[in-house]
C-alpha positions as CSV (number, residue, x, y, z in Angstrom):
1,X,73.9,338.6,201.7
2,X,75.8,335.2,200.7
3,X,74.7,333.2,197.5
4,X,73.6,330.3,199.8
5,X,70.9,332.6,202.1
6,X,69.9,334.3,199.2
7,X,69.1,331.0,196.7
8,X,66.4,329.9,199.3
9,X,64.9,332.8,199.5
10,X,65.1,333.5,195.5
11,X,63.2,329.4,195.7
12,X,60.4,330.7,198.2
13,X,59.5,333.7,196.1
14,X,59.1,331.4,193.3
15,X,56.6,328.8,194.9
16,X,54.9,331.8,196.0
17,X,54.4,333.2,193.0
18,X,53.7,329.8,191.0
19,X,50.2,329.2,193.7
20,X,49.4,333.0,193.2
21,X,49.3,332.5,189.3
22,X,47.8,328.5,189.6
23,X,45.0,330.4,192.1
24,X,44.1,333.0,189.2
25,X,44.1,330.8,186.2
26,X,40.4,329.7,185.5
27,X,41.6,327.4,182.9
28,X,41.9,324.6,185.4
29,X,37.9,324.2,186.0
30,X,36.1,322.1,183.6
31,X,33.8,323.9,180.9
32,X,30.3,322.6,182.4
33,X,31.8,324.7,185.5
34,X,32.2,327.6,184.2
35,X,28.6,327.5,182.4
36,X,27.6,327.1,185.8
37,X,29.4,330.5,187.0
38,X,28.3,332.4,183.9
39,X,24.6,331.5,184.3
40,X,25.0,332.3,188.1
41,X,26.3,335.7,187.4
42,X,23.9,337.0,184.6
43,X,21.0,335.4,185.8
44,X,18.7,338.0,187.7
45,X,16.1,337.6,190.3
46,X,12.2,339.1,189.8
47,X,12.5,340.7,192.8
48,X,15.7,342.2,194.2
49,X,16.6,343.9,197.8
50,X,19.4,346.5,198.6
51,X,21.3,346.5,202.0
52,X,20.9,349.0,204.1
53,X,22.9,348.8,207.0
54,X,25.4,346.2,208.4
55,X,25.8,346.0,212.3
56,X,27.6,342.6,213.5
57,X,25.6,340.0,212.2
58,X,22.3,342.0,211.8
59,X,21.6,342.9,208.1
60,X,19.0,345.1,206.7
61,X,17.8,344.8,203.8
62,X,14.8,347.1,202.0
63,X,13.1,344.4,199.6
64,X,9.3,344.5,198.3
65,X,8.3,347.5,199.7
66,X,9.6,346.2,203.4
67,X,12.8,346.7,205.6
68,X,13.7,343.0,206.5
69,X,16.5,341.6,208.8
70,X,18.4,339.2,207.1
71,X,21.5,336.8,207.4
72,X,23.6,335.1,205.1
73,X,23.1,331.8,204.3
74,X,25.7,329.7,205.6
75,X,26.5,328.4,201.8
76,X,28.0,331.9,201.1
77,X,29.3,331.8,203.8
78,X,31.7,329.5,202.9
79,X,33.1,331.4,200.2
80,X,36.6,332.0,200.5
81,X,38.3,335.1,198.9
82,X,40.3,337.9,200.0
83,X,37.9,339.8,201.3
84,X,37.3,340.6,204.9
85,X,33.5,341.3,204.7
86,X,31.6,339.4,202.3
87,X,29.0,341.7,201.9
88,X,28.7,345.8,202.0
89,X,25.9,348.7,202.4
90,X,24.8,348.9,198.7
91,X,24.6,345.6,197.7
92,X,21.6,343.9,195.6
93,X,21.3,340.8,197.0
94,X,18.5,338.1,196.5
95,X,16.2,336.9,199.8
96,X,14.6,333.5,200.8
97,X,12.6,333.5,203.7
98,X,15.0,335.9,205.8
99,X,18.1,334.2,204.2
100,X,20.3,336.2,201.5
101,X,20.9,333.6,199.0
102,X,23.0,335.4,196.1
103,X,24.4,338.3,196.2
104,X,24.5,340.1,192.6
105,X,27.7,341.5,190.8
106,X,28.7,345.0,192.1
107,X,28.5,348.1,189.3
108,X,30.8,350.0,191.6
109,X,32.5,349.3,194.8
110,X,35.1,351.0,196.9
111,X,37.1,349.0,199.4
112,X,40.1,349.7,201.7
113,X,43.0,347.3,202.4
114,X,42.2,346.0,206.1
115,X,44.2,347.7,208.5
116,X,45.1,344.5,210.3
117,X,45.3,342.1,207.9
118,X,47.2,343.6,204.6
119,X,46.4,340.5,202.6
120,X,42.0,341.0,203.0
121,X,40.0,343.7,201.3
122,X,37.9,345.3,203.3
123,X,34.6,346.5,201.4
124,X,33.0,349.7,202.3
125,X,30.1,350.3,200.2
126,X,28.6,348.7,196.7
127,X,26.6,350.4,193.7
128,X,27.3,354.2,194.4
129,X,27.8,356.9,192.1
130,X,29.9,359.2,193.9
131,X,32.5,358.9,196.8
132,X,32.4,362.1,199.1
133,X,35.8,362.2,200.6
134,X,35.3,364.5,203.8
135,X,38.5,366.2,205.4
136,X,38.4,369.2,207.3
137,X,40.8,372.0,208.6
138,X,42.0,373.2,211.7
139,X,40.8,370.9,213.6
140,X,41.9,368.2,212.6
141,X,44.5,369.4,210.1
142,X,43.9,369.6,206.4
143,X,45.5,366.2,204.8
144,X,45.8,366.0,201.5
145,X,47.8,362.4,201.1
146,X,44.6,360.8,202.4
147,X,42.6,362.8,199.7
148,X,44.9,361.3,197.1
149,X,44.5,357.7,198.5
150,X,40.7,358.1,198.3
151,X,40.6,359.3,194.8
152,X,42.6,356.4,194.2
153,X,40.4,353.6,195.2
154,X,37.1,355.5,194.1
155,X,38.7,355.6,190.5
156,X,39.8,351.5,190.9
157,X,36.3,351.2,191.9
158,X,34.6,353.1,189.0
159,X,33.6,355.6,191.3
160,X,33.1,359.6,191.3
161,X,35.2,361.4,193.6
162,X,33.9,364.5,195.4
163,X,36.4,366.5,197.7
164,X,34.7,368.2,200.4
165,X,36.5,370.0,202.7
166,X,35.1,370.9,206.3
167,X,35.3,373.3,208.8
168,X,36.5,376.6,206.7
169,X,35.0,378.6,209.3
170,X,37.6,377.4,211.4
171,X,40.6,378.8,208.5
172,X,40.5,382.7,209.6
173,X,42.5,381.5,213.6
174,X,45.4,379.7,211.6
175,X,47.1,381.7,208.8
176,X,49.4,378.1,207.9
177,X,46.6,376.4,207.3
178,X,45.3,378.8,205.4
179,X,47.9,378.9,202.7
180,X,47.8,374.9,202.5
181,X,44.2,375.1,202.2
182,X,44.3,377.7,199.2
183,X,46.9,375.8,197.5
184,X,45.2,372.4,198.0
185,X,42.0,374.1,196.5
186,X,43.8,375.8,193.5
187,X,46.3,372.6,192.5
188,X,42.7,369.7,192.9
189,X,40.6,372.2,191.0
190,X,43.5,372.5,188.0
191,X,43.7,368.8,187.9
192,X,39.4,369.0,187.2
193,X,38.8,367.3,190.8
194,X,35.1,369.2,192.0
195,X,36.3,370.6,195.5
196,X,34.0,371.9,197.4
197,X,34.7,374.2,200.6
198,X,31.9,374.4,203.2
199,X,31.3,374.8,206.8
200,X,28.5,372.8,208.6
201,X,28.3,375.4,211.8
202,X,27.7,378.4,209.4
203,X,25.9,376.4,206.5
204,X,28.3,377.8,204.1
205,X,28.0,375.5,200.6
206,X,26.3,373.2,202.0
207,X,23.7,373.6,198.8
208,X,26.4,372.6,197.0
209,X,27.0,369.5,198.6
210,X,23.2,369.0,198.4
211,X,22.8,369.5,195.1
212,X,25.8,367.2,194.1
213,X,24.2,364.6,195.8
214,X,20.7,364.7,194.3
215,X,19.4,361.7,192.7
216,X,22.6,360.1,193.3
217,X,23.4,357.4,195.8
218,X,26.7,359.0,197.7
219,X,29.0,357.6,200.1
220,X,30.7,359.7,202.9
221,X,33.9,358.5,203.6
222,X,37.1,360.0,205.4
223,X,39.3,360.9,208.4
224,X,37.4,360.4,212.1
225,X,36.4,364.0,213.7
226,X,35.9,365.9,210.0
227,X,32.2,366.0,210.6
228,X,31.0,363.4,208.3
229,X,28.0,362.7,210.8
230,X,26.8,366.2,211.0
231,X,27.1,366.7,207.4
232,X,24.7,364.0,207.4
233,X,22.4,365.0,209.8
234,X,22.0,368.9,208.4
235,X,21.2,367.4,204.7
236,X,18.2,364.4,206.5
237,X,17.3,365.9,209.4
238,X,18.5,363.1,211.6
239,X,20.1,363.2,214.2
240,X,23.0,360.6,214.3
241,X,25.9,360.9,217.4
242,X,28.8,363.1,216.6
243,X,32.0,363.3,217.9
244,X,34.5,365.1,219.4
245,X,38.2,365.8,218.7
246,X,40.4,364.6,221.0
247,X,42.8,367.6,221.9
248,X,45.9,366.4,222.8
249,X,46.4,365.1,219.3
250,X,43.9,366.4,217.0
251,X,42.6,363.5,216.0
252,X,39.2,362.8,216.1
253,X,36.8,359.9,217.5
254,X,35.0,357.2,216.4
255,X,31.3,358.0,216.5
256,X,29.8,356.1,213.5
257,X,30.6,352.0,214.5
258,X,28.5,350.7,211.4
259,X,27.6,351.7,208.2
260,X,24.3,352.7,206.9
261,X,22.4,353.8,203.8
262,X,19.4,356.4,204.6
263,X,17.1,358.3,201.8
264,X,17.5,362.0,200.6
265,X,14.3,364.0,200.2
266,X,15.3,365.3,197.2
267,X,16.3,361.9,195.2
268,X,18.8,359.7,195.8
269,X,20.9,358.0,199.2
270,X,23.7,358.6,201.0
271,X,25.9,356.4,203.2
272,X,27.5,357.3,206.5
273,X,30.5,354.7,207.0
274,X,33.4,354.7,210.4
275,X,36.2,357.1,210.5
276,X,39.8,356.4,210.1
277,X,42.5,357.6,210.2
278,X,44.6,355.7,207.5
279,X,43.5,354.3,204.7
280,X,45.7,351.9,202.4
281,X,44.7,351.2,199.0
282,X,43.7,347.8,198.2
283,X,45.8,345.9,195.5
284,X,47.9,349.1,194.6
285,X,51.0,348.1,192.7
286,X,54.1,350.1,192.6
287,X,53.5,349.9,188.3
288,X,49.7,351.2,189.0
289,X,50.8,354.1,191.5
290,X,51.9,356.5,188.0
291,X,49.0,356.2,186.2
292,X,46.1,357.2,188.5
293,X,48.6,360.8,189.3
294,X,47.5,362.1,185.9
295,X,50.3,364.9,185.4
296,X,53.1,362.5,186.8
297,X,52.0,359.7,183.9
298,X,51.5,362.6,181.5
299,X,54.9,364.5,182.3
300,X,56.7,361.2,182.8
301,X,56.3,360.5,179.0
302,X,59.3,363.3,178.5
303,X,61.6,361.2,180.8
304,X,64.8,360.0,179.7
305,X,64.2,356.5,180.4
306,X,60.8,354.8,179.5
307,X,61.5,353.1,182.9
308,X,62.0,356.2,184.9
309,X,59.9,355.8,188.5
310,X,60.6,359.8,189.2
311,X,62.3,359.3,192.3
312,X,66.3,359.5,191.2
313,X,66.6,359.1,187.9
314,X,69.1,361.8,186.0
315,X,66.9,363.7,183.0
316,X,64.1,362.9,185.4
317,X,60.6,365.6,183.2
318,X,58.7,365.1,186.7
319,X,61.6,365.8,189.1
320,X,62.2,369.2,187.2
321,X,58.3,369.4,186.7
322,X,58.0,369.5,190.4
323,X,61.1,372.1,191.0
324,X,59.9,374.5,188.6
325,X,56.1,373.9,190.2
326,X,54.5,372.5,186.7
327,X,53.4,369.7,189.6
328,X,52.4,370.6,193.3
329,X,54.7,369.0,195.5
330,X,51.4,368.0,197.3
331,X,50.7,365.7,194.4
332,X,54.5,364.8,194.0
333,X,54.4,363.8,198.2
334,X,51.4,361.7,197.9
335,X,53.1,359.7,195.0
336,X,56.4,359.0,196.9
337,X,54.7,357.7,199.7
338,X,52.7,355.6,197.6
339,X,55.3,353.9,195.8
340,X,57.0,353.2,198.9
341,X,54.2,351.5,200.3
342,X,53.6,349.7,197.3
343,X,57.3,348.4,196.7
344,X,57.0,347.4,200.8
345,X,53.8,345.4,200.1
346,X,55.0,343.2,197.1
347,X,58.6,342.6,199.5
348,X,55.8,341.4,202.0
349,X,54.0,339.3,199.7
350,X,57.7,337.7,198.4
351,X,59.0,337.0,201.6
């Protein structure tokens, strides 16, 4: 590339980055306005709701005893922010005669990065305690990258990740999946991840699953076809549409087209959200990607050079960490992809 292409660019990237940093500093709002925020945010209503579900425009919201359909009022509506949805299943929100009026600061969140436009978050659920990622084998195939992606944004979210994997019933017709799920279990155990194995059609560990979830307020979350609906449906006793997979590519269907929080007998909630089947993290930077791969950042402090990124780098303690299998090469796949996708977004962002 010549000089002269390259200078305007270089001057694009700069204005860029001079409104990103001018959009993030506070100091530009005068003190009375900032009393105003603070007060806003600690302040606390008497009497508080909790979204239940989300469906278009239709919100419902359990408050006083009552469920209530609510909407927001048009004043929050005109907050602008990067995210796609302003509200989520979860959320503690204020009411005024069928109007949701405030909407109170999240303890937890998890959110994805919208799938059509990179630049909005998209939020999936507020105030849980646990994140149940559910993959399955077989049918469709065991994933672990998406498994690592989850446990990514539950962690950026303050979050508890539970791995639950689906379908084992299924691992005795398919030997190759068999190994991949035995070494998936053995390397997300090691790492102190709680994996549990189960199968919904035999009822195998499924009082696992229900014990990890009592008197907790969980959030299923995962790949489309893994049987996050019928999970749902053994542990209430309802009787929410399920899916199918589709067989010429394994992939499985939406069933679930809203989100929606329902009660546990035992204690607690769970929350049934739409299938994907990718998931990009929201606000990962190629500097964060290290430190949420424990061993990488721990291994990576015996590197040659303090700015090693484990990809290339001669004297590389993760490279040789992964070739003598100190680190699963399922962990060490997971990272590469997500440091290319990371280094692609902030080229996006630039230019």
């Amino acid at each position: 590339m010549d000089e002269e292409d390259f200078l305007p660019r270089q001057r694009k990237a700069e204005r860029l980055e001079r409104k990103l940093a001018q959009k993030l500093d506070r100091s530009r709002y005068k003190k009375t306005d900032m009393d105003k925020i603070k007060i806003e945010t600690i302040e606390r209503p008497a009497s508080v709701g909790r979204v239940l579900s989300i469906a278009s425009q239709d919100i419902e919201v359990f408050y006083e005893g009552h469920l209530r359909k609510a909407v927001l009022r048009g004043s929050l509506k005109q907050n602008k922010n990067r995210s796609k949805n302003l509200i989520a299943v979860g959320d503690e929100v204020a009411l005024e005669e069928g109007f949701i009026t405030h909407i109170l600061p999240r303890r937890t969140v998890l959110s994805r990065e919208d799938h059509l436009h990179k630049r909005k978050e998209q939020l999936i659920a507020a105030n849980v305690d646990q994140v149940i990622i559910t993959l399955s084998v077989v049918s469709p195939h065991l994933k672990p990258f998406l498994f690592d992606r989850y446990i990514i944004a539950a962690e950026k979210g303050g979050i508890h990740p539970l791995l639950v994997i689906n379908k084992i019933e299924l691992l005795a017709e398919d030997p190759k999946e068999k190994a991949l799920f035995d070494e998936f279990f053995k390397v997300y155990s090691a790492l102190g991840y709680e994996v549990i194995a189960l199968s919904c059609k035999t009822g195998e560990g499924m009082d696992l699953l229900q014990a990890a979830m009592c008197n907790k307020t969980s959030v299923f979350s995962g790949q489309s076809g893994t049987g996050k609906s019928s999970l749902i449906n053994k542990i209430t006793g309802l009787q929410y549409a399920i899916g199918d997979i589709i067989r010429k590519t394994n992939k499985g269907m939406h069933t679930t087209t809203s989100t929606r929080m329902v009660a546990l007998k035992g204690g607690g909630f769970c929350i049934d959200t739409p299938g994907i089947r990718s998931f990009g993290v929201w606000r990962l930077t190629r500097e964060e990607v290290e430190s949420y791969f424990h061993e990488i950042h721990e291994e990576g402090a015996n590197c040659r050079f303090a700015s090693c990124t484990h990809t290339h780098e001669p004297s590389c303690a993760v490279i040789k960490a992964v070739e003598e299998m100190h680190i699963s090469p399922l962990r060490y796949d997971s990272y590469l992809k997500l440091l290319d996708e990371a280094k692609a977004e902030r080229t996006a962002h630039i230019f």
